[in-house]
N, C-alpha and C positions, 0 to 999 in steps of 0.2 A: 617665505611667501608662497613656498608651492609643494607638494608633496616629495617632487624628485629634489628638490633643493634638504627636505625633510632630510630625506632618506640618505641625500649623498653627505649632512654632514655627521648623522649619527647614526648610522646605518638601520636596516631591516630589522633587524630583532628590538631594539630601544623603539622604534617608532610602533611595532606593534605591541611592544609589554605597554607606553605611554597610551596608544588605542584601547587597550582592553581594561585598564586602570581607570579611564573614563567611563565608560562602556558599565565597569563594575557601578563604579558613583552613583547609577541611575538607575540600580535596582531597587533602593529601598533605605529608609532614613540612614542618615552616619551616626546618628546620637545615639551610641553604645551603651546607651545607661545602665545596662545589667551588667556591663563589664568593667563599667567603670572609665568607659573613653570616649572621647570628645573625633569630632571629623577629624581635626586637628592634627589629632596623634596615630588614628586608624592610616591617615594620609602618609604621616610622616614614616608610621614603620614601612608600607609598602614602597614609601622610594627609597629608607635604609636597608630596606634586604634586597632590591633590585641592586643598590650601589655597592656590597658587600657582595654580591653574588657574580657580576661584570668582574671587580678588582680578584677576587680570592680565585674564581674558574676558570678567567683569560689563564691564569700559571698550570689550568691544571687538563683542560680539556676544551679548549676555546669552540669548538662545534657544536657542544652539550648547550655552549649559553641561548640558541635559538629554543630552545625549550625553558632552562632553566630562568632567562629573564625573565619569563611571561609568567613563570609560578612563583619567582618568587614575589613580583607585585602581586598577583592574584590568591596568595595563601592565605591572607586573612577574612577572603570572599565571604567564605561561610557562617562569619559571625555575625553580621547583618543579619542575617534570616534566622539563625539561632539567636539572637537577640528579640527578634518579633515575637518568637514561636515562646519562650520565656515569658515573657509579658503576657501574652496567652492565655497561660497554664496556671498564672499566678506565682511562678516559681523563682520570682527576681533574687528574694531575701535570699531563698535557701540557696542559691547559684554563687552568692556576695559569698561566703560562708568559705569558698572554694576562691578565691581571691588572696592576693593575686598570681599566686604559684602554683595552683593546681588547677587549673583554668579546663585541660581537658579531661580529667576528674569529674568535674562539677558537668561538665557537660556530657559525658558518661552515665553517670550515676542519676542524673536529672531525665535526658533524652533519650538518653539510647543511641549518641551518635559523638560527633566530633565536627570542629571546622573544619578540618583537611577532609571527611567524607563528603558535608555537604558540599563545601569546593565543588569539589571531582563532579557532585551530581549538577550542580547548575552548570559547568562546562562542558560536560557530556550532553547536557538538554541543547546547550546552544550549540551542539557539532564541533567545537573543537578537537584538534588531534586528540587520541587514544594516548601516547605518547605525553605530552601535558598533562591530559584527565587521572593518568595511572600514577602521573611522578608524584602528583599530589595527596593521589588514594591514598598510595601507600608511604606519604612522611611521617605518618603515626608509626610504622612498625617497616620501613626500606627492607629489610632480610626475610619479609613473608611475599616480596615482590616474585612476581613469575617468571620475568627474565633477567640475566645478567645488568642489561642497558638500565632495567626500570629502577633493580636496586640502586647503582648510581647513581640515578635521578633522584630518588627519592631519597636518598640518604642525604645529597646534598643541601636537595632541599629540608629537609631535617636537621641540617646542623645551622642552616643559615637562618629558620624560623627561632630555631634558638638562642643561637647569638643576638639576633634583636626581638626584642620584645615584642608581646602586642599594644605595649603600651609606649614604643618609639625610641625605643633605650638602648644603646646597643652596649654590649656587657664587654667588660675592660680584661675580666680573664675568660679562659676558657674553661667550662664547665667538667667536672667527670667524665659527664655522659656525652660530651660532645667529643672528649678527648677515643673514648670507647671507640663510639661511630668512626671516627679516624682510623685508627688502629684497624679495628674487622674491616674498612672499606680501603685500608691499604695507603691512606691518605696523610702525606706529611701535615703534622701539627703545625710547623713552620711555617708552612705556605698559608696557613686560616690565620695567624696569628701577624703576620706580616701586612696580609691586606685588611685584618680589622685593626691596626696602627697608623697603617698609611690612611684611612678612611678616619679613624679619630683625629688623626694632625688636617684632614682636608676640614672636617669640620667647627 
């Protein structure tokens, strides 16, 4: 019923990734039609990779999560507005074409850009930390990141966009290229594997 009641049962970082996931909503339709997703599902991936990012990060660097909660409900920001900008151009068909596995391909190859860029630029417009804005830049590519902290960031957030889908799915094994990102970022497979089990039994 009050904000410090907000805060004191699921602290500061939940209450602001749950603020800025609102805040997202009101920029611009949910009807993903060029990607194939309903509000529905846009909704559901963003509170499965905030819940996958809380359980898998508390084991691995619990401080990182005042940043990391907030990207990872905010990763899929950017396809809102690459959904518009699609419509646009007329380039729905050929974008489906890239569906549903090569999703930053099509967006590549079509735009000349990525959801994790645009991200980064609407949260840079709104003034959030640098810090956020960069872990996101760089989830496309974590190891061209500039500093030690940001590759972290963004790595993690790169494994966790991966593991769940943009279509609300969160994936039962662990990918090659997720397993990689592990590896070069130092990171027990274990521990990403443990908290997407215990998050499939809660669901």
């Amino acid at each position: 019923s009050s904000l410090n009641q907000a805060v004191t049962a699921f602290g500061k970082r939940l209450i602001k990734a749950i603020t800025l996931s609102d805040l997202a909503c009101k920029i611009g339709s949910l009807q993903l039609e060029a990607y194939g997703i309903d509000e529905e599902s846009f909704k559901k991936t963003s509170a499965l990779r905030l819940a996958l990012m809380d359980k898998w990060y508390s084991q691995v660097d619990e401080q990182s999560l005042s940043v990391l909660s907030a990207s990872a409900i905010l990763g899929n920001l950017g396809s809102i507005l690459i959904d518009q900008e699609l419509h646009a151009q007329t380039l729905v068909a050929d974008f489906k074409d890239h569906l549903p596995n090569q999703i930053s391909k099509g967006e590549v190859a079509l735009l000349k850009t990525t959801t994790a860029f645009v991200t980064a630029e609407v949260l840079e417009f709104w003034g959030l930390e640098s810090e956020l804005v960069d872990a996101i830049l760089y989830s496309d590519s974590p190891f061209n990141a500039n500093s030690e902290k940001i590759k972290s960031l963004s790595c993690a957030n790169a494994i966790v966009y991966r593991m769940v889908t943009p279509y609300g799915e969160l994936l039962e094994e662990t990918p090659h290229d997720v397993k990689q990102l592990l590896s070069r970022a130092g990171l027990k497979a274990e521990t990403l594997e443990t908290a997407v089990q215990a998050l499939k039994e809660r669901l």
